[in-house]
C-alpha positions in Angstrom: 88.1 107.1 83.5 85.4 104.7 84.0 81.5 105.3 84.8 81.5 106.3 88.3 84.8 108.7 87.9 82.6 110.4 84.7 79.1 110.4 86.8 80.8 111.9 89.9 82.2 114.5 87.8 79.2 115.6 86.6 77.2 115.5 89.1 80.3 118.0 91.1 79.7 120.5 88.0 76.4 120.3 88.2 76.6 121.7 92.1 79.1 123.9 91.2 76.8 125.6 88.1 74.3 126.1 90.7 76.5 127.6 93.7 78.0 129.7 90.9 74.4 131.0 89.5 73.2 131.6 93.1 76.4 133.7 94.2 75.4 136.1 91.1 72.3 137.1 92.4 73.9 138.2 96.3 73.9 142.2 95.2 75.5 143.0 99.2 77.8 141.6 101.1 76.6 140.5 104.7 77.4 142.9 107.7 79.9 142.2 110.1 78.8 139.6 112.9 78.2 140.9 115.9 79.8 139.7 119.5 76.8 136.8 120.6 76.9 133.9 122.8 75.9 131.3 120.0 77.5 131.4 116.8 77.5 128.0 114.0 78.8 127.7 111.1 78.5 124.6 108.5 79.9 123.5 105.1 79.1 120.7 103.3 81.7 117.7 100.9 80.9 116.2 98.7 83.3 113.5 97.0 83.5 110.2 94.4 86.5 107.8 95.4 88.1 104.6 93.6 90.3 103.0 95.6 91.7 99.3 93.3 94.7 97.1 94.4 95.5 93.6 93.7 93.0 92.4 96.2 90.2 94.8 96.7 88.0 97.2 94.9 86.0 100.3 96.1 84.1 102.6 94.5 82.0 105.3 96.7 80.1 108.4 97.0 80.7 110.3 100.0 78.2 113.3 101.1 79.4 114.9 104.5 77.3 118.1 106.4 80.2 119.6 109.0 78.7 122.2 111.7 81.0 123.9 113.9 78.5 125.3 117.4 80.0 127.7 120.0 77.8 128.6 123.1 79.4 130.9 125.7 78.1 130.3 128.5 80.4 133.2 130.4 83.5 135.1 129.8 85.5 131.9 130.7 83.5 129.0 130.1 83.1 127.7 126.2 80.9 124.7 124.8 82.4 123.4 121.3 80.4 121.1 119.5 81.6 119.8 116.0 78.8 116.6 114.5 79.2 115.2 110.8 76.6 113.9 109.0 78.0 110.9 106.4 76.2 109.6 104.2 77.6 107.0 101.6 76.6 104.7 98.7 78.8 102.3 96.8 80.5 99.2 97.0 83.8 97.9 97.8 85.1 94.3 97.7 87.6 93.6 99.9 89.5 90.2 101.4 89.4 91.9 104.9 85.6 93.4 105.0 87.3 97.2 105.2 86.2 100.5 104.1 82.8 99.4 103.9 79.9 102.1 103.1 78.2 103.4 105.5 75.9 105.9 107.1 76.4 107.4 110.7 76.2 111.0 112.5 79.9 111.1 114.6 81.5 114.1 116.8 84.7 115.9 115.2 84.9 117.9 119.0 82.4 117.8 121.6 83.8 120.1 124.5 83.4 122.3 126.7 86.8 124.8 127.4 87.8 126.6 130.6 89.8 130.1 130.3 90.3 130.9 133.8 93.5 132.9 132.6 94.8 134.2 129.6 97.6 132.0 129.6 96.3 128.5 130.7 92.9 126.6 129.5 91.6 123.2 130.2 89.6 121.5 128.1 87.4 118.2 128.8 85.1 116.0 126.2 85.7 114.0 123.2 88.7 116.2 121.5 89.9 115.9 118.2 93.0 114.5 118.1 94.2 117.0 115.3 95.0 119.5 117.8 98.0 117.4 119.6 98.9 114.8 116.8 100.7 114.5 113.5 97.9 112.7 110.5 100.6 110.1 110.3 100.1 109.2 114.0 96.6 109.8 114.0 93.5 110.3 111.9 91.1 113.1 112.4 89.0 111.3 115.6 87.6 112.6 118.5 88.8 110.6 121.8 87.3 111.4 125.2 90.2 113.2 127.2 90.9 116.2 129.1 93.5 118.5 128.1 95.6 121.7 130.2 97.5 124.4 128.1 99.6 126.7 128.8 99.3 129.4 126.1 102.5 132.8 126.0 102.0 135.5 122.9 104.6 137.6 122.4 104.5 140.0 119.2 104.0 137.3 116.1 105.2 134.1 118.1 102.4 132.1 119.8 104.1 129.0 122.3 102.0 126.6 123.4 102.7 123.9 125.8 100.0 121.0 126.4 99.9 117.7 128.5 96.6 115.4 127.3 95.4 112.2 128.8 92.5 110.3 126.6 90.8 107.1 125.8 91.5 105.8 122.6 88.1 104.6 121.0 86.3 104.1 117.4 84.1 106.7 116.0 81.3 105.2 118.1 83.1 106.1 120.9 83.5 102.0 121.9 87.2 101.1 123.2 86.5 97.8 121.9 87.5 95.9 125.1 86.6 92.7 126.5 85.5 91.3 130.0 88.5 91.5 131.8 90.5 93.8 129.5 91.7 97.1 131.1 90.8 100.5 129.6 92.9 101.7 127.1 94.7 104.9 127.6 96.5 107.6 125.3 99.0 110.1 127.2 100.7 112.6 125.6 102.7 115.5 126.0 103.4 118.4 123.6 105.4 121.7 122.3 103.8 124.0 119.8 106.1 126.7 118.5 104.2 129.3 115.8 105.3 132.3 114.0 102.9 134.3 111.8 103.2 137.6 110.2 100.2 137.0 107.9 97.5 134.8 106.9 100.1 133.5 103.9 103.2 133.9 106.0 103.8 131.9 108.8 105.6 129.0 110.4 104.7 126.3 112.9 106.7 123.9 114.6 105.2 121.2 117.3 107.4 118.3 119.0 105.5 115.6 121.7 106.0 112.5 123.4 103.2 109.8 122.9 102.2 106.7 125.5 99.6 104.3 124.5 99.0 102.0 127.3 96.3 99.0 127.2 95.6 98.2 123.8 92.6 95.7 123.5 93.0 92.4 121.3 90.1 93.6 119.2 92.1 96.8 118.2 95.3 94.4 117.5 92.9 92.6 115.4 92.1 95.2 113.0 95.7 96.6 113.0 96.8 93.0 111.6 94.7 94.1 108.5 96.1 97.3 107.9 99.8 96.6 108.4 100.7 96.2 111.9 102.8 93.0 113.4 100.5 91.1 116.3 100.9 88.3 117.9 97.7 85.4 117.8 97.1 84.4 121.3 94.0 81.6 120.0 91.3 82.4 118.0 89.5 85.4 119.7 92.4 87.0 121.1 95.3 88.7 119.4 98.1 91.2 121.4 100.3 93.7 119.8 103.9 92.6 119.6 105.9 95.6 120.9 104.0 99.2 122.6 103.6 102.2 121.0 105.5 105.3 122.9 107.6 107.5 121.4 108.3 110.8 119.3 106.0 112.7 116.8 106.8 116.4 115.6 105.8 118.4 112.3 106.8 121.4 110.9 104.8 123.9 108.1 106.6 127.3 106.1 104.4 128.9 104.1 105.8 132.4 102.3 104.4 134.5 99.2 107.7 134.0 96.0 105.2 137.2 94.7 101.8 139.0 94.9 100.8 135.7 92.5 102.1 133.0 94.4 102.2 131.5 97.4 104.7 128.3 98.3 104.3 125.8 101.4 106.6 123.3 102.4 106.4 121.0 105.7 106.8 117.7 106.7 105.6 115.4 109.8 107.6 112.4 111.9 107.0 109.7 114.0 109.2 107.4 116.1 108.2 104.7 118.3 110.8 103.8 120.3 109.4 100.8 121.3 109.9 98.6 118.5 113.1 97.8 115.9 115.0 100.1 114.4 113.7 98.7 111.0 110.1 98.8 111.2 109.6 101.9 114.1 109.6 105.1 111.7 107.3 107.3 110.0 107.4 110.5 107.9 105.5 112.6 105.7 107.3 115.7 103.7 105.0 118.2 101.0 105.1 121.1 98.9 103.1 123.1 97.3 102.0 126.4 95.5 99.1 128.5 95.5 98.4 130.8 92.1 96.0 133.4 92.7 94.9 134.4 89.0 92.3 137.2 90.5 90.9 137.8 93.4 88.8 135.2 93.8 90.1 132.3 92.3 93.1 130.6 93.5 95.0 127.3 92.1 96.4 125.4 94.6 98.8 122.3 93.8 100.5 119.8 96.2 102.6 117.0 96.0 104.3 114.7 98.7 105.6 111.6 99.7 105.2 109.4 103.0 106.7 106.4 104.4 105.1 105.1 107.2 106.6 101.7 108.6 104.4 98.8 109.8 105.4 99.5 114.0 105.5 103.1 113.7 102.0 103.7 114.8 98.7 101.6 115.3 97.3 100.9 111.7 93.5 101.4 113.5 94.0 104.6 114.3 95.8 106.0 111.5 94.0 104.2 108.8 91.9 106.5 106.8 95.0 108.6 106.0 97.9 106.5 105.5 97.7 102.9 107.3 101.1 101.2 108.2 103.8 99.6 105.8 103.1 102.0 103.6 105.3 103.7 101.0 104.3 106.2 98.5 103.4 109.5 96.9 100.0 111.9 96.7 99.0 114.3 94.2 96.5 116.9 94.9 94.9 120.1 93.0 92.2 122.5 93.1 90.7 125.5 92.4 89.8 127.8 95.1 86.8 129.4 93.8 86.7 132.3 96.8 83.3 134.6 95.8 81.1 131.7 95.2 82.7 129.7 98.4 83.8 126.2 97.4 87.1 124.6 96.3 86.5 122.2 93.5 89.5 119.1 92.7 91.0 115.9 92.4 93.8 113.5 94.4 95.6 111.0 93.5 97.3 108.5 96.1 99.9 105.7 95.3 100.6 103.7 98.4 103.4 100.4 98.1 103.9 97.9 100.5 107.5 98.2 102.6 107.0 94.8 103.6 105.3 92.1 101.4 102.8 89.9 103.5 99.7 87.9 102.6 96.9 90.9 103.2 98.5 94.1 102.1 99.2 95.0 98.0 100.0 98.3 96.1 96.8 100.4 96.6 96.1 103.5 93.9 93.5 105.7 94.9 91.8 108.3 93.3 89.0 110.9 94.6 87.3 113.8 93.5 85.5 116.3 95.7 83.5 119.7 95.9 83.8 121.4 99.2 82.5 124.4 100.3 84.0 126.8 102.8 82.2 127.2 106.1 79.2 129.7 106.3 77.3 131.2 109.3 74.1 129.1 110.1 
């Protein structure tokens, strides 16, 4: 393990010694929050990453302050706002400028959420697209959209249906257009099917239908980089070579074997209908276990593979989890440490090339990372 694996290490136990020390000294619990119109919460990540392939090098320190704000401004009328604070130092050397450090405050969620009716909600503002979309279709971004639900409980089983129109964009909120270039546009419609009997017992199913309509050059331009198939128009202007519309769904078991352990198995898919047969699929299958020695430590353990091909979504948008032409495996585990607050581990991600070109190469990545859980501000 070289230098900056051993320092990031360190400086992780370090924190850890020190959340540990001050949990010991907490001699009562806190009392039970009571109903207010304001409420935040915040956790902070910390985490060392060293990504290598054949034509690129990274290695970077990642420090990230989440805060999760809820204002309610009436019985029906919700304002969620969800920032991040990143801040990063390293270096990374890379043939197509990627993944470079940097510093920036961006918006998990900024909303504001309509319950005229128990059963139906609308919801307007940048919205992160975890809530409709699969992380092989879509990273963890906020778009600006509006969204309408339709929401029917019955006993354990929750069904959800939702219809979301958005505007696909960077983190800076920029779609990245050009004089003359339409806006971009992300419709989408979805099916969420949930059973849960307890917090470790549960299963969700979700099935949609995706439209992305409008794609700028520059967004082609970066997707050429990361493993999708575009078409150079001259210089300063590339297209996409087929659309993106099709089919994503997921599904997630989790079940307690015994009062010790807890397994979780799932997968996620993505077809885009749009393009060949070959080169239009995606999916993603895990499983994984979590040990609970005592009461407040937990081992959790997870392994899967993914295959994502280079048309089955656009590489920009799907980038920091998995790109496109991808093919691989992840290992992740980590210890739950649930009195003092933080889970404490390591990942390691293998990712081959389906299809050899000149820019992509095998990429191995490995990160380590302290996280606490979320705590009232």
């Amino acid at each position: 393990m070289n230098k900056f694996v051993t320092s990031t290490v360190c400086l992780i136990l370090i924190l850890s010694s020190q959340v540990f020390a001050q949990s010991q000294n907490v001699l009562t619990l806190p009392e039970a929050k009571q109903d207010k119109k304001f409420s935040a919460d915040w956790r902070i990540r910390l985490s060392g990453s060293d990504v290598r392939d054949d034509q690129s090098q990274s290695k970077v320190v990642d420090i990230r302050t989440e805060i999760k704000a809820k204002y309610n401004l009436s019985s029906s009328l919700l304002l969620d706002v969800q920032p991040v604070l990143r801040l990063q130092s390293g270096q990374t050397q890379s043939v197509n400028g990627a993944d470079q450090p940097d510093n920036r405050i961006t918006l998990k969620q900024a909303a504001a959420q309509y319950t005229p009716f128990s059963f139906f909600r609308l919801t307007a503002g940048a919205l992160d697209q975890d809530y409709m979309h699969t992380a092989i279709l879509l990273d963890s971004i906020a778009f600006p959209a509006a969204r309408a639900e339709g929401v029917l409980k019955t006993g354990n089983f929750k069904t959800l249906l939702a219809v979301e129109t958005a505007i696909p964009t960077s983190t800076s909120f920029s779609t990245n257009t050009k004089e003359l270039e339409p806006t971009p546009s992300l419709n989408t419609a979805a099916l969420q099917v949930n059973w849960q009997a307890a917090r470790n017992l549960y299963w969700k199913n979700s099935v949609g239908y995706f439209i992305y309509n409008n794609l700028p050059s520059a967004v082609a331009e970066k997707s050429r980089l990361l493993g999708n198939e575009v078409n150079k128009i001259s210089d300063a202007q590339y297209a996409f070579m087929h659309k993106y519309e099709g089919i994503e769904a997921s599904t997630a078991l989790e079940f307690p074997v015994f009062s010790l352990l807890d397994l979780s198995i799932g997968g996620q898919y993505v077809l885009n209908q749009k393009a060949p047969s070959d080169e239009n699929m995606g999916y993603r299958y895990y499983v994984g276990s979590e040990f609970h020695f005592t009461k407040g430590l937990d081992l959790v353990v997870e392994g899967s593979y993914f295959s994502i091909a280079p048309e089955a979504a656009v590489s920009y948008f799907n980038a920091s989890g998995f790109e496109t032409n991808r093919i691989g495996y992840a290992a992740e585990t980590y210890l739950s440490f649930k009195k003092e607050g933080f889970n404490l581990g390591i990942k390691y991600i293998d990712a081959e090339v389906m299809f050899s070109n000149a820019i992509q190469s095998r990429e191995k990545t490995l990160l380590i990372k302290l996280e606490t859980f979320y705590a009232n501000i």
